[in-house]
C-alpha positions as CSV (number, residue, x, y, z in Angstrom):
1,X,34.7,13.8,-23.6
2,X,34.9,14.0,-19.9
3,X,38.1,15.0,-18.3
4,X,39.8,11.9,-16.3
5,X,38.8,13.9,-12.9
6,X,35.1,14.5,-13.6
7,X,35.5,10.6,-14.5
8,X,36.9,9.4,-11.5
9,X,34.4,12.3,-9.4
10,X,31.6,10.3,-11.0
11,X,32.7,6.9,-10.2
12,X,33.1,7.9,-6.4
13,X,29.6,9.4,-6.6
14,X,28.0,6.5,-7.9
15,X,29.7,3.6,-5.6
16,X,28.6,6.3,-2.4
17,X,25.3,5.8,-3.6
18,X,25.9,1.7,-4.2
19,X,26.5,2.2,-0.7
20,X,23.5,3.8,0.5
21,X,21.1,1.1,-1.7
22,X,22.9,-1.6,-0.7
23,X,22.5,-0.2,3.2
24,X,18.8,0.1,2.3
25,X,18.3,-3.7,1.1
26,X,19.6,-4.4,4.0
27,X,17.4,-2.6,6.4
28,X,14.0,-3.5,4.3
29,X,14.9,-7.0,4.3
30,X,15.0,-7.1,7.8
31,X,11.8,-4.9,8.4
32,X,9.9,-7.3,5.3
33,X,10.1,-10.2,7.8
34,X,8.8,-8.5,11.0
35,X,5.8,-7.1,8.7
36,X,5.2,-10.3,6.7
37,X,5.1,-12.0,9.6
38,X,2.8,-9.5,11.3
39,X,0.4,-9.5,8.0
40,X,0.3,-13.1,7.9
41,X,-0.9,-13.3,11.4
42,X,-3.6,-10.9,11.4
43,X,-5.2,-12.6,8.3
44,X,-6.9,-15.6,10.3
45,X,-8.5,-13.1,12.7
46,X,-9.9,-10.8,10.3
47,X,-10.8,-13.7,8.1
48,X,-12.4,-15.7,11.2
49,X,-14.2,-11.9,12.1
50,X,-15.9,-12.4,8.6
51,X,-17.0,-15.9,9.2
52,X,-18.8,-14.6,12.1
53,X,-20.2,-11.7,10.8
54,X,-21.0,-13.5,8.0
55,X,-22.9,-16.3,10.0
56,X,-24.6,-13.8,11.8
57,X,-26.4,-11.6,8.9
58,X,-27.5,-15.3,8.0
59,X,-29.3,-15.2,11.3
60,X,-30.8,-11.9,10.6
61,X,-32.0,-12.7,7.2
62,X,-35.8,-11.6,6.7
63,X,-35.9,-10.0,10.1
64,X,-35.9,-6.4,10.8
65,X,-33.8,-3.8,12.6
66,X,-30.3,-5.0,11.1
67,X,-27.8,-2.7,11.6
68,X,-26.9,0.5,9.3
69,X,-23.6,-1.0,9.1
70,X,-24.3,-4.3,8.1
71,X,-27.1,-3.9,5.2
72,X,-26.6,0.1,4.2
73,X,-28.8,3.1,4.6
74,X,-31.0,2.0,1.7
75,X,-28.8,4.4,-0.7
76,X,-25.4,4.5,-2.7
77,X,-25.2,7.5,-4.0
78,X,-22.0,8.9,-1.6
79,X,-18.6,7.0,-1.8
80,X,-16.2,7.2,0.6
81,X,-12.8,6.0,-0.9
82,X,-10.0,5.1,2.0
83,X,-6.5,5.0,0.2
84,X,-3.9,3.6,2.1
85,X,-0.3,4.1,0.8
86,X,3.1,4.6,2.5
87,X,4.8,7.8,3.8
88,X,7.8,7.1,2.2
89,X,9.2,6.5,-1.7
90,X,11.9,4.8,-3.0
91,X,10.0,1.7,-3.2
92,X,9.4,1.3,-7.2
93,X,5.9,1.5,-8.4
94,X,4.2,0.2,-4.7
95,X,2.5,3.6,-4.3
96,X,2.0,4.2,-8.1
97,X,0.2,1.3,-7.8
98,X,-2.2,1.8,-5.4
99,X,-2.7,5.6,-6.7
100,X,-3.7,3.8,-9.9
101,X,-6.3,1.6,-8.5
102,X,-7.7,4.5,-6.7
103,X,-8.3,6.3,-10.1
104,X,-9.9,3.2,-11.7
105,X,-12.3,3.1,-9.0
106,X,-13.0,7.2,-8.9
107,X,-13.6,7.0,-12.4
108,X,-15.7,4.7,-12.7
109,X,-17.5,5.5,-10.0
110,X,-18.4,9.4,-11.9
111,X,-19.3,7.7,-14.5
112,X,-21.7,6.1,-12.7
113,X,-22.9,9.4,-11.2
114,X,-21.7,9.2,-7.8
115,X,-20.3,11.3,-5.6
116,X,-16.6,10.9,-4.6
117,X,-15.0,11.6,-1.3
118,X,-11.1,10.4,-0.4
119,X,-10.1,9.9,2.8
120,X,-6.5,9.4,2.8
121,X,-3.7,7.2,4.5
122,X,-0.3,7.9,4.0
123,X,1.7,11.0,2.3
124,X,2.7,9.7,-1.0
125,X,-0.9,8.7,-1.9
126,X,-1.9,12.0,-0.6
127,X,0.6,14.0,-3.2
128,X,-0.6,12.3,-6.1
129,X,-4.3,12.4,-5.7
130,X,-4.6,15.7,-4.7
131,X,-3.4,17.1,-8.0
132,X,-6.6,16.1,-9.6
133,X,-8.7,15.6,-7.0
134,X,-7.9,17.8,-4.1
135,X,-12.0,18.9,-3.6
136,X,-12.5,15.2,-3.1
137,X,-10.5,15.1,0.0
138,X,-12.4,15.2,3.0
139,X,-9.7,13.9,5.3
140,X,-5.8,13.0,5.2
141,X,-3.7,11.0,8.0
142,X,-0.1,10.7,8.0
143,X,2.1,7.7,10.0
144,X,5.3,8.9,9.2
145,X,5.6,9.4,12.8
146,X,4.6,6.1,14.1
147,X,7.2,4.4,15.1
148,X,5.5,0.6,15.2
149,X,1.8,-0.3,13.4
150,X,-0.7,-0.7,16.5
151,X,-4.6,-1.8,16.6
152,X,-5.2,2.1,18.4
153,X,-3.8,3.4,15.0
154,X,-6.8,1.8,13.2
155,X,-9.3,2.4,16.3
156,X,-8.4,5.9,15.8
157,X,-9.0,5.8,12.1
158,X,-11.9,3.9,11.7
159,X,-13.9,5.8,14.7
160,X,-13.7,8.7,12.1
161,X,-15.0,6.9,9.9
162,X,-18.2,5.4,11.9
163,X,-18.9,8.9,12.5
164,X,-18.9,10.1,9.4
165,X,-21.2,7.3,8.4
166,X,-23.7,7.9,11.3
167,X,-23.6,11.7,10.4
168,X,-24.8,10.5,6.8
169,X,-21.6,12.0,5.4
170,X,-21.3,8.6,2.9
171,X,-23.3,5.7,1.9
172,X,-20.5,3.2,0.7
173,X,-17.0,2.9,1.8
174,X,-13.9,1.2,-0.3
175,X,-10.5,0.7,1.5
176,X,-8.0,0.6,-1.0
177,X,-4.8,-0.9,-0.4
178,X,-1.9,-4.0,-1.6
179,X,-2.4,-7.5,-0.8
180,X,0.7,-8.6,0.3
181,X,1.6,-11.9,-1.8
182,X,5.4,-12.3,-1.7
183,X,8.6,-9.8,-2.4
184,X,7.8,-9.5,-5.9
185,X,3.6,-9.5,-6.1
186,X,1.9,-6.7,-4.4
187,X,-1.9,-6.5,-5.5
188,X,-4.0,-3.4,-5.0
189,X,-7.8,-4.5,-3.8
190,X,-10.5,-2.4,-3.0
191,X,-12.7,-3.9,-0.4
192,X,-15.8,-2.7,0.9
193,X,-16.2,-1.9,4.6
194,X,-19.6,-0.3,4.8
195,X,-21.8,-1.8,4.7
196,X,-20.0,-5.3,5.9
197,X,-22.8,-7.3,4.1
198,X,-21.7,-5.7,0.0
199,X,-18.4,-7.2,0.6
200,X,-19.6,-10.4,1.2
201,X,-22.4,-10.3,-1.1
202,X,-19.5,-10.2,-3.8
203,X,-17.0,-12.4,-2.4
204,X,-19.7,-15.2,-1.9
205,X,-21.9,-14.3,-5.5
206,X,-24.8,-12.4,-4.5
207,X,-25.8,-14.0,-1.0
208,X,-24.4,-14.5,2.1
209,X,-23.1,-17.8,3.0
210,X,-21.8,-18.4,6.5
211,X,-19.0,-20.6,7.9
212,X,-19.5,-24.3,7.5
213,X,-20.7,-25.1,10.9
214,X,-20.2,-28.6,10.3
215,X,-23.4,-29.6,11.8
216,X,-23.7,-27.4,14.8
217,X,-26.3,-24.5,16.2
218,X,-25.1,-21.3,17.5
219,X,-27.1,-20.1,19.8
220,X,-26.4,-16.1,20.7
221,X,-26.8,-13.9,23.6
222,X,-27.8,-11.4,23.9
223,X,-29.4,-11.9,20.2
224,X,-27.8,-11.5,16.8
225,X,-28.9,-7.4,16.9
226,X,-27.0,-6.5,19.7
227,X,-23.8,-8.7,18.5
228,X,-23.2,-6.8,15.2
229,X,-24.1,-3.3,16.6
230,X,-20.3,-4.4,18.9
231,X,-19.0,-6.1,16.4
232,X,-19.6,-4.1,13.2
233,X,-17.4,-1.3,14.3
234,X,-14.8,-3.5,15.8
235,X,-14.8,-5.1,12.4
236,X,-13.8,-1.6,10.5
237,X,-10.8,-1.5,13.3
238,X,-9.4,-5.1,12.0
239,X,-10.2,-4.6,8.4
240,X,-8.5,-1.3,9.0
241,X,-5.4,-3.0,10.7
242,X,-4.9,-5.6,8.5
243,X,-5.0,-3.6,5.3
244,X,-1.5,-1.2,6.9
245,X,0.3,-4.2,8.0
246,X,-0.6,-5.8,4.7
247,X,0.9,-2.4,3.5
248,X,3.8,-2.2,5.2
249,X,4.8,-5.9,4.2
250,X,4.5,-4.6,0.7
251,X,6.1,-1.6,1.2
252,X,9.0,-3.4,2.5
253,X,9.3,-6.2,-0.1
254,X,8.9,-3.8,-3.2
255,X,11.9,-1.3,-1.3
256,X,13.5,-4.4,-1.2
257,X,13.1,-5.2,-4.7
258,X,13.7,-1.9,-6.0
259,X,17.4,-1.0,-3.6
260,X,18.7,-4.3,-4.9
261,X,18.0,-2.9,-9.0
262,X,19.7,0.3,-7.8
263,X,22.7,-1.9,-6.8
264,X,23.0,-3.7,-10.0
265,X,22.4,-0.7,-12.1
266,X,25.2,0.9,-9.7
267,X,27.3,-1.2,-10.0
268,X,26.5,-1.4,-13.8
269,X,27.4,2.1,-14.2
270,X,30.6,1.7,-11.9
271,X,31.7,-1.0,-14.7
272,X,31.0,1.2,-17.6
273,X,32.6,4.5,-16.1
274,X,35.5,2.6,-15.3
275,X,35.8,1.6,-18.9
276,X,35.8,4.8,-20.3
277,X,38.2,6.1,-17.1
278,X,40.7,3.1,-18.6
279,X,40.2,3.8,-21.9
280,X,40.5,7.8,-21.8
281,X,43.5,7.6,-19.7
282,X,45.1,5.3,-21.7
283,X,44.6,7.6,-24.9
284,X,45.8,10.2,-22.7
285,X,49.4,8.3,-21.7
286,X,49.5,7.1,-25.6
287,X,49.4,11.3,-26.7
288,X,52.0,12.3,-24.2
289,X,54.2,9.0,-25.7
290,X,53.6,10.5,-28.8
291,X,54.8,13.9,-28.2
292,X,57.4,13.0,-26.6
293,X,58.6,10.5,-29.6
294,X,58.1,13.3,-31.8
295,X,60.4,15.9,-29.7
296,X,63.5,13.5,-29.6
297,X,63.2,12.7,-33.7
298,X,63.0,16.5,-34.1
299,X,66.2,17.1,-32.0
């Protein structure tokens, strides 16, 4: 049995640490709304930049010179997985999750006899995945010291990435990431960015559907080409974008989550240790009554 020092040690480590979780909650719960809110308005842009591409490859249907980026380079033998997870733990199974989607999707993928590569986004992804697949990784970005989420961040990332398609480095690319749905739902997805069309092709079942235009005509200049060879690439960027502050909401919301369990198993623990402090001190004071009992019959 513990002495009533190690004891009372143990309760003043654990209600230190209470301290620090409950200090934590606080702090994600205020970041979850800035990044929720910040997710929630990036969805209708990215979802709007879909509709247009979307309306556009309609345009281009049965015509030649489509764009590499829109309709492939004719092969999928080359994936290029992009895993995006935090920097940072102590937010229950957020990463885990993620990691776990991105193994679902490598595996199937060699089954299929494809080629893997990973390109990864964020440090605790990075730590998992390489134990198993470290030849796979072809590139790894960390944002532990960005301060603040910024569309340059994804510029920067998704430039690589338009040049390692160009160079024929990949044929397909999946971004993997959580879809932010509220503090206690986080879903990992894998979406395809390249080529734009595949994602579309499954979202819509096997054709491309544009926007309802609600009767109208769009007529484009310069022509439908020239658009998507701009927009394709500025596409990646928002797709990009959305998917870290879609991350960083979750990220938040699962910390969240999981600081307020450590509270109330903290506080649990207090409970309990404080028990057995009661209880073991009182056995104590009960012994030394005893003794003492037992000394004045003897006299």
């Amino acid at each position: 049995m513990a002495s009533l020092k190690e004891l009372k040690s143990r309760i003043s480590s654990v209600k230190n640490t209470q301290k620090i979780t409950r200090a934590m909650q606080m702090v994600a719960a205020a970041k979850l709304r800035k990044a929720q809110d910040a997710a929630e308005r990036a969805r209708p842009y990215s979802d709007r930049m879909g509709a247009v591409i979307s309306n556009l490859a309609n345009a281009m249907q049965g015509a030649g010179g489509a764009p590499e980026l829109l309709v492939g380079n004719g092969k999928d033998d080359t994936y290029l997985l992009v895993v995006a997870t935090a920097d940072r733990g102590l937010c229950g199974g957020f990463n885990s999750n993620i990691v776990r989607k991105a193994r679902e999707e490598i595996t199937s993928l060699k089954k299929q006899g494809k080629t893997v590569k990973l390109f990864m986004i964020g440090k605790k992804g990075q730590d998992q995945l390489k134990r198993l697949y470290e030849d796979e990784i072809v590139e790894y970005i960390s944002l532990k010291e960005e301060r603040k989420l910024h569309a340059g961040i994804a510029q920067g990332i998704g430039q690589k990435i338009t040049s390692m398609f160009e160079a024929g480095e990949f044929d397909v690319c999946k971004l993997i990431f959580s879809n932010f749905e509220n503090v206690m739902t986080q879903t990992p997805v894998a979406k395809t960015i390249i080529p734009a069309g595949a994602d579309m092709s499954d979202a819509e079942g096997d054709e491309l559907s544009g926007p309802d235009l609600q009767g109208g005509i769009y007529i484009y200049e310069p022509d439908e080409e020239g658009i998507l060879r701009v927009l394709l690439p500025r596409n990646i960027n928002t797709q990009i974008f959305t998917a870290l502050l879609e991350n960083q909401a979750g990220e938040m919301g699962s910390k969240m989550a999981a600081m307020d369990n450590a509270t109330r198993n903290a506080g649990d623990m207090i409970d309990k240790l404080t028990l057995t402090f009661n209880r073991t001190r009182q056995a104590k004071i009960t012994s030394e009554l005893i003794e003492i009992i037992s000394g004045a019959e003897a006299l």
